[in-house]
N, C-alpha and C positions, 0 to 999 in steps of 0.2 A: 587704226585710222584707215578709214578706205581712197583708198588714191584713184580719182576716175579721172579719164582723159575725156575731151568732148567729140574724142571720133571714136573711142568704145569705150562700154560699161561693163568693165572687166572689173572684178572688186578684189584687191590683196589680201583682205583680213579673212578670220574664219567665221565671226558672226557677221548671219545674212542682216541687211540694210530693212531697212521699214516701208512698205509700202505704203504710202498716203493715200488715200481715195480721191478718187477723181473727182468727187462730188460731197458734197454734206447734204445730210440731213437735213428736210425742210418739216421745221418748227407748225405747229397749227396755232395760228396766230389766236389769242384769246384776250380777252379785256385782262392788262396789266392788274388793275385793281382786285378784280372778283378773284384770282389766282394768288393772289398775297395774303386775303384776307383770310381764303380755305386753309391755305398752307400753314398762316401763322396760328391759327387755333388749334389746328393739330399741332404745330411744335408744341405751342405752346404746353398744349394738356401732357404733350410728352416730356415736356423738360420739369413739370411738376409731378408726373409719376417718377420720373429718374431719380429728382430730388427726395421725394417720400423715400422712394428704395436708398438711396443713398443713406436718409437721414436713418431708415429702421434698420439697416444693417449693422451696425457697431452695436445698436441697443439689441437685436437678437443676439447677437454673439457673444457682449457679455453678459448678456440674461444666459444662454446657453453655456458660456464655461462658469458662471456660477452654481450652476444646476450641476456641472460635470465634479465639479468642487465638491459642492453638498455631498453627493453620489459616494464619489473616492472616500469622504471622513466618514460618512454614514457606513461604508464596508469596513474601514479602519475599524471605526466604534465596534461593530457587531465582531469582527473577527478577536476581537481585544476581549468582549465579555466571554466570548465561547473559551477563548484559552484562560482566562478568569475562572469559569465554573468547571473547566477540567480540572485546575487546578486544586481548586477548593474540595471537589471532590474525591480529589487523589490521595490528597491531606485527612480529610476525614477516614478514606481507608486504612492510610498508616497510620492513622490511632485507634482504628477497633483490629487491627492487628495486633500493635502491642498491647493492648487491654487482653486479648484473647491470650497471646503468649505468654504473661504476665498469669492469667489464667491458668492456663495450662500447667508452668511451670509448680503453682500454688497443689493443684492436684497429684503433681508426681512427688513433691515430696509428703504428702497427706499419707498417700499409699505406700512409700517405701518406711515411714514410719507406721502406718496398721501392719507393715509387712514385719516387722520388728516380732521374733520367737515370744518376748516375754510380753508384749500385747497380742499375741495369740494366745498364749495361755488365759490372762487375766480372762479375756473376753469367750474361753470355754469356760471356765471354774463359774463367771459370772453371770454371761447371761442361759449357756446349755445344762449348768448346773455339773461338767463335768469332772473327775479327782485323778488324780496319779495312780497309778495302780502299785496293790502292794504286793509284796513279794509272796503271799497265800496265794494271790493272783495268776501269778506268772508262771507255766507250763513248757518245760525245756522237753524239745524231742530230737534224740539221737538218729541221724542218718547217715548210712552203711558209708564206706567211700568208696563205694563201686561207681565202675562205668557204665553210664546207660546209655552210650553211647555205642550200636553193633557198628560191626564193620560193614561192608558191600559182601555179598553172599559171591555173588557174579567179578569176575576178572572186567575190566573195561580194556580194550584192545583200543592202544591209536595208532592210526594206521599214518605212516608217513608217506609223504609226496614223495614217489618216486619218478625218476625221467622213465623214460620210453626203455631206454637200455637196459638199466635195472629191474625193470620190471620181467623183460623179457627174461634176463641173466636167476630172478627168483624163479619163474616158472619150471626154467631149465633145472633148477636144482633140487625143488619141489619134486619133480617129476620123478628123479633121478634117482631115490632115498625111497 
């Protein structure tokens, strides 16, 4: 509240007071009618654009989150088939694996059965036409039981790590003799 006296305009509060103008603005006087009639056609055409934006907006928005709708399931969809045919092709791998090791397994016992002594034989006698040999065959040679093994003609010397002290203490005695 501002408190003014009529013999000073001292003012109590902290917000400054309003200055009125001394004068008003003078209007350019115009025909009342021709200025109603400008005015309302422009509103007018304005409060029927307003109205169009008003009415197209809810209809773009949800034309627009049904587009954003569509969008989100149509990524669902495709992410769902891509983890689908990893899948599937995961699955076909583990069964030409097991077909393969099922395989495999089939050939190691093939070979540890050809590897069998008495199907080595059948299959020289039958298909290389090979025999046992008889004992008119068989040629025995006696060998000495000597060592053919020489020894080292040469001594090999190893020479140990000696400290500085010893070494010196050998020299001294080397010398000495």
């Amino acid at each position: 509240m501002a408190y003014q006296s009529n013999s000073s305009r001292y003012q109590y509060e902290t917000s400054p007071r309003k200055i009125q103008p001394e004068y008003e603005k003078i209007k350019k006087k115009q025909n009342p009618y021709v200025q109603k009639k400008q005015t309302t056609t422009k509103n007018v055409r304005k409060k029927q654009a307003v109205k169009t934006k008003i009415k197209m907006k809810p209809k773009v928005k949800i034309a627009l989150y049904i587009a954003i709708g569509f969008a989100i399931l149509f990524g669902i969809s495709y992410r769902n088939s891509l983890i689908t045919e990893n899948f599937n092709q995961k699955e076909s791998l583990k069964k030409e694996l097991s077909s393969i090791q099922k395989e495999n397994e089939q050939l190691k016992v093939n070979i540890e059965s050809s590897l069998n002594l008495n199907n080595v034989e059948q299959q020289a006698k039958n298909l290389l036409g090979m025999q046992k040999l008889e004992n008119k065959q068989k040629v025995y040679i006696n060998l000495p039981k000597k060592d053919y093994i020489e020894p080292a003609a040469e001594e090999v010397e190893v020479e140990e790590k000696l400290s500085i002290w010893q070494k010196i203490w050998k020299g001294l005695t080397e010398s000495i003799r």
